[in-house]
N, C-alpha and C positions, 0 to 999 in steps of 0.2 A: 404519436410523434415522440422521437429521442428527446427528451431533455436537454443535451450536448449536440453541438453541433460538431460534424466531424467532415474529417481531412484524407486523405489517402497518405497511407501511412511512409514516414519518411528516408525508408532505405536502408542497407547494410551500413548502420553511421556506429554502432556498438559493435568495437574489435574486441576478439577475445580476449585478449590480455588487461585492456580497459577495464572489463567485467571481472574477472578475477579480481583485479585491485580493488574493485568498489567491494566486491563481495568481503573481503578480507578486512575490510575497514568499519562495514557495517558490522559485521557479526560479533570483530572484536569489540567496537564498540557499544554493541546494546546491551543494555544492565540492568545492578540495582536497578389493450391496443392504447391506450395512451402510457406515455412514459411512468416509470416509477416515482411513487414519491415517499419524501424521507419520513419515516416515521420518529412518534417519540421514544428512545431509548434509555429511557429514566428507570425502568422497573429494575427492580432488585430481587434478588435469590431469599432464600432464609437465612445463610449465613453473611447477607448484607454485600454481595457482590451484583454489580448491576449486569441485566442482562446484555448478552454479547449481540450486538446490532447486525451482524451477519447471518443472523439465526433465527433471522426472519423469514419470509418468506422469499423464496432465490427467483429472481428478477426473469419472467421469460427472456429467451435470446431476440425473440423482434423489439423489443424493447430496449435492449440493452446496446450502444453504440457500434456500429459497425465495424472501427476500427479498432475497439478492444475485443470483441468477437472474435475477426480473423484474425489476432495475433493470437488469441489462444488455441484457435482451431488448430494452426499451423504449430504449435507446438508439440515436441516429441512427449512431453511428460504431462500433458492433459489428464489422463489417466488418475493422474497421484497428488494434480495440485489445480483444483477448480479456480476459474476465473474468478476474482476480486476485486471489485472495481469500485470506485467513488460516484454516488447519485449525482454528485456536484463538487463545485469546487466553495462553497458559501457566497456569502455577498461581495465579496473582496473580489471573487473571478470570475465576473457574473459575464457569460458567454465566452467560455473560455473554450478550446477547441479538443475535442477527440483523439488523438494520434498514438501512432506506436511504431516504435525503433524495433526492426530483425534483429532478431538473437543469431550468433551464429551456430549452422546448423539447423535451426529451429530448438534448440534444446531446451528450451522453457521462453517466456515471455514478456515483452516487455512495455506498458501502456502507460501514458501520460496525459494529462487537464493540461494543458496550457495558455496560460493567457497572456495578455499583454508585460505583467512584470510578475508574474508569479508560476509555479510549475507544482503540479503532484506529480510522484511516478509512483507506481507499483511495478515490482519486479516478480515474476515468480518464476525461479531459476535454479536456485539451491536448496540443498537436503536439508532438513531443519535437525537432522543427526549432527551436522558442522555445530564449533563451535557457537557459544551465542551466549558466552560471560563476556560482561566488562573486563577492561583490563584493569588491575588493582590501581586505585588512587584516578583511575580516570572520572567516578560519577556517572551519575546518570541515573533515569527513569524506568519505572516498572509501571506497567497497569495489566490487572488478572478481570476477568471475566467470569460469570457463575456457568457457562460450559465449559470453561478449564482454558480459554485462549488465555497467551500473555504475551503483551507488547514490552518487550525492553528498546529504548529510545536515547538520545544524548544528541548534540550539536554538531553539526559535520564543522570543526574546529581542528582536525588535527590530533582529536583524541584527549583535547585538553577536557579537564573539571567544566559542567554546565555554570554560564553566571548568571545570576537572574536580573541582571541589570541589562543582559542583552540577550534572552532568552526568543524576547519577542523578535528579534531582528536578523539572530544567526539561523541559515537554514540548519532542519533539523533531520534526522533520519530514525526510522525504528525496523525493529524483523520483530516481524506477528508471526506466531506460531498459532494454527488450528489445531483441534487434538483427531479431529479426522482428515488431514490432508498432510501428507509427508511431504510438504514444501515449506522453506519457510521466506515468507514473503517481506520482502525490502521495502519500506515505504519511503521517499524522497518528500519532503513537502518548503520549499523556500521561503515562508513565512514565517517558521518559526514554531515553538511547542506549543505558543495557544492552539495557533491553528491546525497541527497533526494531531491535538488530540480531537479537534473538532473533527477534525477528516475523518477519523476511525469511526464516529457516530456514523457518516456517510457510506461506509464501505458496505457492501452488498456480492452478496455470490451471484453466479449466472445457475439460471438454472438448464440441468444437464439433458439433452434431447429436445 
């Protein structure tokens, strides 16, 4: 049985112009038979980077939610950019629901945790060749992994400096780059950078066939 309880997913509501914007914003702004369950991802490399929680063991697809499934299936760039999806949303969104917004076209994919007052997305839609510095003086987070992934993150503010006085409270966004997957994946999470960095322990590949 799925973990996530899911929803049939909610219809041509992401216009292309929309996604360009967001795209544009993220990138410049990142910087400086039973269901799965989360394992610990504490271990570290030799040279002291911990290991990357994706690189585990990739999640069969009867396991894996329905409706993040067929938004990947339906996408044109499956191929180049495997499904990545959150085990959970933590204790904060506990029964949060399954969903996923058409891409237009189908040109990549787009899945969400939703719950009562909180939202993950994962996007995977764009070449991880794009841009994907901060802008100067805006700030912002890095996290590296001992496979070579790296999450650059910062506060969807506008592009302003992170404040850690409301770091916990502004949502927050990051692009993960995989070093074998030529996507690079947009993470949305509305709680804030405790909780995207928690999310990242949760992310999990589908696995392919």
């Amino acid at each position: 049985m799925n973990r996530l309880r899911s929803r049939p997913a909610l219809g041509l509501a992401v216009v292309a112009a929309v996604i360009a914007a967001a795209a544009a914003a993220v990138l410049a702004g990142a910087g400086e038979e039973d269901g799965p369950e989360l394992a610990a991802t504490t271990a570290t490399s030799a040279d002291g980077l911990p290991a990357a929680p994706w690189s585990a063991a990739a999640v069969p697809r009867r396991a894996v939610p329905p409706a993040f499934a067929e938004a990947w299936e339906r996408a044109r760039n499956r191929d180049t950019c495997a499904l990545l999806f959150p085990l959970d949303g933590g204790p904060e969104m506990e029964g949060a629901l399954a969903t996923a917004e058409r891409i237009p076209d189908d040109n990549g994919w787009d899945i969400l945790l939703a719950g009562e007052a909180a939202t993950i997305e994962v996007l995977g839609l764009f070449d991880k060749a794009g841009r994907t510095g901060r802008a100067p003086g805006t700030g912002g987070f890095t996290r590296t992994w001992s496979d070579g992934s790296v999450a650059r993150y910062g506060p969807d503010a506008g592009g302003r400096p992170p404040d850690a006085s409301d770091a916990g409270a502004a949502p927050f966004e990051a692009v993960l780059t995989l070093p074998d997957q030529a996507c690079a994946y947009r993470i949305y999470d509305t709680l804030g950078k405790d909780h995207l960095e928690a999310t990242f322990d949760r992310l999990r590949l589908m696995a392919r066939g």
